[in-house]
C-alpha positions as CSV (number, residue, x, y, z in Angstrom):
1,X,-10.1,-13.8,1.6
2,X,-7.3,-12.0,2.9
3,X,-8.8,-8.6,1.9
4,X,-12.0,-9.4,3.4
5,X,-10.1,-9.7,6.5
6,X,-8.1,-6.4,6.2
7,X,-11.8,-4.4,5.2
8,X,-13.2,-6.4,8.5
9,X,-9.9,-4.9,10.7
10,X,-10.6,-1.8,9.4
11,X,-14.3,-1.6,10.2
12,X,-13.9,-3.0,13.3
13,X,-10.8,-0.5,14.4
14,X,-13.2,2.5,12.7
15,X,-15.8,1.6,15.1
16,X,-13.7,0.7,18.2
17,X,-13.0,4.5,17.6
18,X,-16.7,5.5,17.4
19,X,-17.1,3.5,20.2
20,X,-14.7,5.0,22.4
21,X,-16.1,8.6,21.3
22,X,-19.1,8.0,22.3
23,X,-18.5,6.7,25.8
24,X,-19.5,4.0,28.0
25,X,-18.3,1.2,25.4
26,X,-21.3,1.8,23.1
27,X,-21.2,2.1,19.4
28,X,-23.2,5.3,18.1
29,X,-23.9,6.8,14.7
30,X,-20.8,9.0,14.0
31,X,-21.7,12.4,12.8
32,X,-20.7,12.1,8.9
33,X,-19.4,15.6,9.0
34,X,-15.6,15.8,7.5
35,X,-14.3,17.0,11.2
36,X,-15.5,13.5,12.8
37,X,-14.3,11.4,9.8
38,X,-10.7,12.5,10.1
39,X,-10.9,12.0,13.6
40,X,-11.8,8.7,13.4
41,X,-9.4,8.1,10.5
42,X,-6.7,9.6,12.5
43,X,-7.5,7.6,15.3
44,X,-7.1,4.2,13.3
45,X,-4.0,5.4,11.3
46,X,-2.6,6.2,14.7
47,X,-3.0,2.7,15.8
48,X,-1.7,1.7,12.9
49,X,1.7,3.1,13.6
50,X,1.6,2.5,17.6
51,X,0.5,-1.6,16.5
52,X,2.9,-2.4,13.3
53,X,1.6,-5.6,12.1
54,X,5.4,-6.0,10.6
55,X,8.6,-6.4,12.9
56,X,11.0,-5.9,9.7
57,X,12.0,-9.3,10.2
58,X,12.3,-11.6,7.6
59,X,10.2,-14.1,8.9
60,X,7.4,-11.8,10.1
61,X,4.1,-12.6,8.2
62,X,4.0,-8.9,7.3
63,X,7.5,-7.7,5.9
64,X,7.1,-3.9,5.3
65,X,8.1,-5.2,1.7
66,X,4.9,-7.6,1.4
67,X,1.8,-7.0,-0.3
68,X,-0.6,-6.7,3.1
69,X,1.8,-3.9,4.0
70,X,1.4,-2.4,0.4
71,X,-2.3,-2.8,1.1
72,X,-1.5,-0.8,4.2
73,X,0.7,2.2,2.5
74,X,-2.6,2.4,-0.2
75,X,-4.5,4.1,2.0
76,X,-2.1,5.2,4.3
77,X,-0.6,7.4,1.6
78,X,-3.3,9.6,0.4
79,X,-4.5,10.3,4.1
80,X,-0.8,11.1,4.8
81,X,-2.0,13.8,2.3
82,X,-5.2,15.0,3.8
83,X,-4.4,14.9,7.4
84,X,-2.1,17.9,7.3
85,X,0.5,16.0,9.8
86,X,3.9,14.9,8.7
87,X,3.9,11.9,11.5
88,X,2.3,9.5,8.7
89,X,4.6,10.7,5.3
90,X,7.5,9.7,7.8
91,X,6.1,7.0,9.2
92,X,5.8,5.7,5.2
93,X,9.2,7.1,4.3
94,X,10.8,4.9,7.7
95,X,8.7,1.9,6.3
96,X,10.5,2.5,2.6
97,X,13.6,3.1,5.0
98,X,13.4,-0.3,5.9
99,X,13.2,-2.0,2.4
100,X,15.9,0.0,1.3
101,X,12.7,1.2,-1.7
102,X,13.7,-2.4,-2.7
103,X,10.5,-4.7,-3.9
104,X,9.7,-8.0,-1.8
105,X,12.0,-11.1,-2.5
106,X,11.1,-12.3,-5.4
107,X,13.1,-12.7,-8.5
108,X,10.8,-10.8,-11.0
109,X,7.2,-11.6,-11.8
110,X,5.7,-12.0,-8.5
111,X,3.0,-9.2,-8.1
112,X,2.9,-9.5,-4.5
113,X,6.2,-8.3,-4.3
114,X,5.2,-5.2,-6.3
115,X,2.8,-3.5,-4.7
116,X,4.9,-1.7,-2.5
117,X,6.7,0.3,-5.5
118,X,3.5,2.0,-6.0
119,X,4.0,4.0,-2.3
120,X,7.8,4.1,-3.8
121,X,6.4,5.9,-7.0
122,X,4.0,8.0,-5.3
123,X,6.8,9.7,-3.0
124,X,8.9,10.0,-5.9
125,X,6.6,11.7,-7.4
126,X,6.3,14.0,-4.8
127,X,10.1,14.1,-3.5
128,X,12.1,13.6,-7.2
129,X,14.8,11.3,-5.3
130,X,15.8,9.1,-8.0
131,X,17.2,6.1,-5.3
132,X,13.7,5.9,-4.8
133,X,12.9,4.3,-7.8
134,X,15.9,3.3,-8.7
135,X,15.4,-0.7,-7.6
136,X,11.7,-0.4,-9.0
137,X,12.5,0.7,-12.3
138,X,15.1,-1.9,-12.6
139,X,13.5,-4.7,-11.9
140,X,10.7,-3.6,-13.9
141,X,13.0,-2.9,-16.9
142,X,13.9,-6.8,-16.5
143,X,10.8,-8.3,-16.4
144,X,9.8,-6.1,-19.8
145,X,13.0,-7.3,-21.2
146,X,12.2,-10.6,-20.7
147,X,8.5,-10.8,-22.3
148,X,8.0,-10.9,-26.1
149,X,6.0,-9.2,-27.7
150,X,3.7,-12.9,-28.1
151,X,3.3,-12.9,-24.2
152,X,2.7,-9.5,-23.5
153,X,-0.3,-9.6,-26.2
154,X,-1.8,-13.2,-24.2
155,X,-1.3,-10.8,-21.0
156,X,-3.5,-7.9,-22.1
157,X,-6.3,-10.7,-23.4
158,X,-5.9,-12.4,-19.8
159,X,-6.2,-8.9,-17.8
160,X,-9.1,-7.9,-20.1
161,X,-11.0,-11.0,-19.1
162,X,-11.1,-9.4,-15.7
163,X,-10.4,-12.7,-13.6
164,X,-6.5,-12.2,-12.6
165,X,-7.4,-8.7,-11.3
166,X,-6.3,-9.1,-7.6
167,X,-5.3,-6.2,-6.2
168,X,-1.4,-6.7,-5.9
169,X,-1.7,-7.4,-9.6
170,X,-3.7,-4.5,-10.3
171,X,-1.1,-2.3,-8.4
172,X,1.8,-4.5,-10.1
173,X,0.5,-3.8,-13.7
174,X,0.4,0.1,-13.2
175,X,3.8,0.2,-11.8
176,X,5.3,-0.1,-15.3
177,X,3.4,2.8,-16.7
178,X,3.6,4.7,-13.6
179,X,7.4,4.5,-14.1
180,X,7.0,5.3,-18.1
181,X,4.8,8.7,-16.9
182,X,7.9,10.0,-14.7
């Protein structure tokens, strides 16, 4: 439900945008040309960063170590890439600042508390700062540690039913091999 709610956010900021490009408060077909996509992209990622849903406080709904935030860096990451303008890499590189590239509070297997590592990974990828990771892998190196052989088969038969593929999970899964590739 909650990612319904994120998509719907979205949409509505996207055409907010359109909205105010067009004038006079009304909402007109955008011109699907890549110029007046990124526009409107940059437009919503720049309210993004001027409206932070997360006050870095630990009782804020939306920790920049939480899994709507990780939701967040997903896309905010690869536009980072396309929009040719460092203000979004360093507004995700402040966010990862702020968790100190830590995961979110949980003790272990808690895929909500995962997702973040995979904006972690990404920039490591890119930047080859080993303090990047450095929590990441080690919490993931516990977990594996942890799980026989027994469990981690019933895992695999669970994820290939297809019904415990939320998205945190989905991003919390890849982290391991992610890790394994670097």
């Amino acid at each position: 439900m909650v990612g319904v709610g994120l998509l719907a956010s979205f949409s509505m900021a996207v055409l907010n945008a359109a909205a105010e490009d067009a004038g006079a408060g009304a909402v007109k077909m955008v011109k699907a040309d890549s110029a007046g996509i990124k526009r409107i992209l940059a437009r919503v990622a720049d309210w993004q960063i001027a409206n932070p849903p997360s006050d870095g406080k630990r009782g804020s709904e939306h920790r920049p170590d939480r899994w709507t935030m990780g939701a967040l860096y997903a896309g905010m990451y690869p536009w980072s890439q396309v929009a040719g303008a460092d203000k979004y890499l360093n507004y995700l590189k402040a966010q990862c600042e702020i968790n100190q590239w830590k995961l979110g509070p949980a003790k272990h297997n808690f895929a909500d508390d995962h997702c973040v590592g995979a904006l972690y990974l990404a920039l490591y990828a890119q930047d080859k700062d080993p303090r990047m990771i450095a929590a990441l892998k080690a919490q993931f190196d516990v977990i594996l540690s942890k799980q026989p052989a027994k469990a981690r088969a019933a895992s695999a038969r669970v994820l290939d039913s297809g019904w415990a593929m939320a998205p945190s999970k989905a991003w919390s899964i890849a982290a391991p091999g992610r890790i394994w590739r670097l």
